[in-house]
C-alpha angles and dihedrals in degrees: 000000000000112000104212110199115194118197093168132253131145088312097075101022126119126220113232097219088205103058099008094238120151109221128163119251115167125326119275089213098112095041090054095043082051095047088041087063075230117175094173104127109249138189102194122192138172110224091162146005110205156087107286093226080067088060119108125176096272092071089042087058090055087047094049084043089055098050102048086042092056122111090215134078102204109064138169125197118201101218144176108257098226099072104018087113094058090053097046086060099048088050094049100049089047079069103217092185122206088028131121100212113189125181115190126161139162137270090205127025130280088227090057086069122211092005085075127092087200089101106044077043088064112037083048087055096049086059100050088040078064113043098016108102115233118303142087116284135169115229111211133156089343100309132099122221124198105242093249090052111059143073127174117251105236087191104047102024095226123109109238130181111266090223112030123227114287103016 
């Protein structure tokens, strides 16, 4: 069983076609699992709904909560990009031990279909949560990052290792 926590982000945001506002509505988790064809056994629960350069550390303390509460050991947590890294940290330092904690999001939203890289994000995340030993990794364009080893590129979008293998 993979617990999948969602606290919000792109990933999970909807496009007002009328003002062109994005704004946050219900999780797309379970339509994508069930696009997916996915038979992977899943607890899914909504801690948050919201941009994750609105998070403070009070929302990282009910995500860290969450995952040391958890009665699983393999989790993914659904994230904003812009401050993923920022969460990985806190919950490796909080040191869960025994726990696989992924955190994977979306460069583009879920709403705006195949243009999204949600879904590919996703499925990518259910298999790390499932063959990556324990630890806190971030789950990006078909790559996973350690925690301590990874930034986020502002000017290409993608995540990418600080010190590249072998250095």
């Amino acid at each position: 069983m993979v617990q999948i926590f969602v606290t919000g982000g792109t990933f999970d945001k909807e496009y007002n076609f009328l003002n062109g506002q994005l704004f946050f509505k219900d999780t797309h988790i379970p339509r994508l699992l069930e696009q997916g064809r996915s038979n992977v056994l899943v607890d899914l629960k909504t801690l948050m709904m919201m941009d994750s350069t609105q998070m403070g550390d009070e929302d990282r303390a009910i995500i860290e909560y969450s995952c040391r509460k958890s009665d699983y050991d393999r989790i993914i947590i659904t994230h904003g990009t812009d401050t993923m890294v920022e969460t990985a940290k806190m919950l490796a330092k909080a040191e869960l031990t025994g726990k696989t904690i992924i955190l994977t999001g979306a460069m583009i939203p879920i709403a705006f279909g195949n243009s999204s890289d949600g879904f590919f994000n996703l499925g990518a995340s259910l298999a790390f949560a499932q063959s990556l030993p324990p630890g806190v990794y971030i789950s990006m364009n078909g790559r996973a990052f350690s925690w301590n080893n990874v930034v986020k590129n502002r000017k290409t979008g993608f995540f990418e290792e600080l010190v590249a293998p072998n250095e």
